[in-house]
C-alpha positions in Angstrom: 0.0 0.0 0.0 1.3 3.5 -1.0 -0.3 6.6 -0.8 0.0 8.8 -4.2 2.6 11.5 -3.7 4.7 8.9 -1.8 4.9 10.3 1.8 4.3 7.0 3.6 4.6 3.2 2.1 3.2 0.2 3.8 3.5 -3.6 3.4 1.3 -6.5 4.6 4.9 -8.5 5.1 7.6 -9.6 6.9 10.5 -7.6 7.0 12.3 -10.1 5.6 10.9 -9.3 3.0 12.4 -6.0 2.7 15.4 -6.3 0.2 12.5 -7.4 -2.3 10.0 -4.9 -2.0 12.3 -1.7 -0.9 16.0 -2.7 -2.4 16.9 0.3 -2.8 15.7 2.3 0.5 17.8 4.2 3.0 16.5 5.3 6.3 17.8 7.4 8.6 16.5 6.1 11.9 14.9 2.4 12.2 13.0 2.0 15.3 12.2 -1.3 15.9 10.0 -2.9 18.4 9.9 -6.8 18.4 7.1 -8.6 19.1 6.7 -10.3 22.4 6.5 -13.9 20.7 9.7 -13.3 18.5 13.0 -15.8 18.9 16.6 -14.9 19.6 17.3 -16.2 16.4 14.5 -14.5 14.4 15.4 -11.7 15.6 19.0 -12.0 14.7 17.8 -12.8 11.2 15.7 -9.7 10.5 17.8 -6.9 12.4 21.1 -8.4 9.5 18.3 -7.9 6.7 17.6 -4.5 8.3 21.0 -2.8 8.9 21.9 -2.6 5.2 19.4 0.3 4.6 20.7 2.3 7.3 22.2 5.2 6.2 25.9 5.8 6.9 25.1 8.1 9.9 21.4 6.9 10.9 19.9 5.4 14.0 19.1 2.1 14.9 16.4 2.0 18.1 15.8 -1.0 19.6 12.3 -1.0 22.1 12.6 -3.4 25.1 11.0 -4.2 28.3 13.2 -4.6 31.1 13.2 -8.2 31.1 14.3 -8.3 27.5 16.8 -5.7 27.3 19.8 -7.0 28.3 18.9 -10.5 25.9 18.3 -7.9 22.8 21.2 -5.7 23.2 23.4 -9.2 23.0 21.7 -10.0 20.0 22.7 -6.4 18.7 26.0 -6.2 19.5 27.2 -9.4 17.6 26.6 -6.8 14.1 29.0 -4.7 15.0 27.1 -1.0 15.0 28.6 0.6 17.9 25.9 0.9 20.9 25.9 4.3 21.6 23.6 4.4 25.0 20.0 4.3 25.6 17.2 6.2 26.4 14.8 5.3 30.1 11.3 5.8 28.9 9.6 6.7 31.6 5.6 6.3 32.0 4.3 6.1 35.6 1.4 8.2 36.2 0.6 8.4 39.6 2.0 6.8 42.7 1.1 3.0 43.4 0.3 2.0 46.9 2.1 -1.2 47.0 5.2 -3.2 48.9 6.2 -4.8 45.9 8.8 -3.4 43.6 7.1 -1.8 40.6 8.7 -1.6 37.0 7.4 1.8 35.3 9.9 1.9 32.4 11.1 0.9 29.4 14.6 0.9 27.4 15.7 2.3 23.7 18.7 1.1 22.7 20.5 2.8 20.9 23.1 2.2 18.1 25.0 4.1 15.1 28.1 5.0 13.8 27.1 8.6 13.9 30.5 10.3 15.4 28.8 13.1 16.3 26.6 11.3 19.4 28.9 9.7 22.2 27.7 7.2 24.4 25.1 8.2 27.4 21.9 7.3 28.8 19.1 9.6 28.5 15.6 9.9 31.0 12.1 10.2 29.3 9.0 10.6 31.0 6.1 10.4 28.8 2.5 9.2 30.1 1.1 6.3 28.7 -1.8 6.1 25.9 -4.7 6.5 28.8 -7.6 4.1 28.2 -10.4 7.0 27.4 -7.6 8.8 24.5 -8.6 9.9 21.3 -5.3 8.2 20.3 -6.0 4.9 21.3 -7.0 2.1 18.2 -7.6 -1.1 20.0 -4.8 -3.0 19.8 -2.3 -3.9 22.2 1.0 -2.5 23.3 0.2 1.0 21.6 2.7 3.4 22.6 2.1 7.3 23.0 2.8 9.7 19.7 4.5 12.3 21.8 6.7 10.0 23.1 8.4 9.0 19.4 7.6 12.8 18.2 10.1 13.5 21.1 12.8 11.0 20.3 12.9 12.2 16.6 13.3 15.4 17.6 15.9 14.7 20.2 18.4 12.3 17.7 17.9 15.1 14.9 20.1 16.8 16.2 22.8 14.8 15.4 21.2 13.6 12.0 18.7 14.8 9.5 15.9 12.9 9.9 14.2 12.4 6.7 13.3 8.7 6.4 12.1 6.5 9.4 10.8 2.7 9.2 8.9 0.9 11.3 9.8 -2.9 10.3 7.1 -4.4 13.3 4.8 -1.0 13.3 1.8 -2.4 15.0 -0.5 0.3 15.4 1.5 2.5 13.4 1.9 5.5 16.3 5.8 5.4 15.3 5.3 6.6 11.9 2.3 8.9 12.0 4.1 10.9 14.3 6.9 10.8 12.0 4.6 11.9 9.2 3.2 14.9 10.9 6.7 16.2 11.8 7.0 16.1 7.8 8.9 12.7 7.8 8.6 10.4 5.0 8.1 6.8 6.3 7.8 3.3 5.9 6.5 0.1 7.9 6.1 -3.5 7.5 3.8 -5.7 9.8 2.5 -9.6 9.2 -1.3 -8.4 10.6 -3.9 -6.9 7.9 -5.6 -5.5 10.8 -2.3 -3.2 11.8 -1.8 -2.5 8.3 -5.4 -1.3 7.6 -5.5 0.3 11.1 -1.7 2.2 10.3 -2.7 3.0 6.7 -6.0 4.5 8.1 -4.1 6.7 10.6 -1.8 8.2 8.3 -3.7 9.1 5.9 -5.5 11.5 8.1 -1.9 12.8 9.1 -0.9 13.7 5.9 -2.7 17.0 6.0 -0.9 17.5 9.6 2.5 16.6 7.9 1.9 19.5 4.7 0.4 22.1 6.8 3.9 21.5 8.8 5.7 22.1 5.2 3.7 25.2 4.6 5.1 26.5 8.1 8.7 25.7 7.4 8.9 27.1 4.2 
């Protein structure tokens, strides 16, 4: 699926697929968000098909949990792009009354051969999608628009930002905030359901994304 002046493409697929269907793309930050269910090894598999259409410069953001973290980044590592620190996302909303210890936060690795970004860890606290939002789509593990507009924001300064893909997009929040900062942007995801539900948000965004145009130029 491709919208007609070619601001965001999106493919019912594996990523795997992605030296067949884009073999010529270049993006300047991947964010990548695995799915709960995926292997060590299939994960392995599709970040090598991924890294050769990152540009010289670009990012690489990996989302875990903080039980997965530390198994991804040693998947990540073994390629060979230099891990350059991570980002604490943040999202407790109000205080828990509770003895036990409570996890409230999530971790971005990050990695790229940019010279211009040195290693260090980096605190974001950004509210989760809240049940009654006008964000919210239905399906699971939707993460907050503001929280990605933020990130792009933040590693633009040491990169321009032009490109962006989403290889496991889900609900497709990643890329329609990338869209209405003006981004163009790609995503792959194995669920019709996300694809319809990703297309359907972004093409509502694309009048967000030109009026943002108009305003730069």
């Amino acid at each position: 699926m491709r919208d007609t002046n070619e601001s965001y493409r999106i493919h019912h697929a594996d990523c795997l697929e992605i030296n067949a269907v884009e073999p010529e793309s270049l993006f300047d930050l991947i964010y990548l968000e695995p799915e709960a269910s995926i292997s060590s090894e299939e994960l392995a598999v599709r970040v090598s098909s991924l890294l050769p259409h990152l540009t010289e410069e670009g990012f690489l953001l990996l989302h875990a949990d903080v039980e997965r973290a530390h198994a991804y980044k040693s998947i990540l590592d073994v390629f060979g792009l230099p891990f350059k620190g991570d980002v604490i996302w943040c999202y407790r909303q109000r205080a828990v009354k509770t003895k036990a210890l409570q996890n409230h936060r999530d971790t971005i690795l990050v990695y790229s051969a940019n010279p211009h970004y040195y290693p260090k860890r980096h605190l974001l606290a950004q509210p989760l999608v809240g049940p009654s939002s006008a964000e919210r789509v239905g399906l699971s593990g939707q993460k907050p628009m503001e929280l990605y507009k933020r990130l792009f924001r933040f590693f633009e300064r040491y990169h321009r930002i032009a490109t962006v893909l989403d290889p496991m997009m889900g609900s497709g929040s990643a890329l329609v905030a990338a869209l209405e900062q003006g981004r163009t942007v790609t995503g792959f995801d194995t669920s019709l359901e996300a694809c319809r539900i990703t297309e359907n948000r972004l093409r509502l965004a694309i009048p967000a994304s030109q009026q943002l145009v108009m305003e730069l130029e």
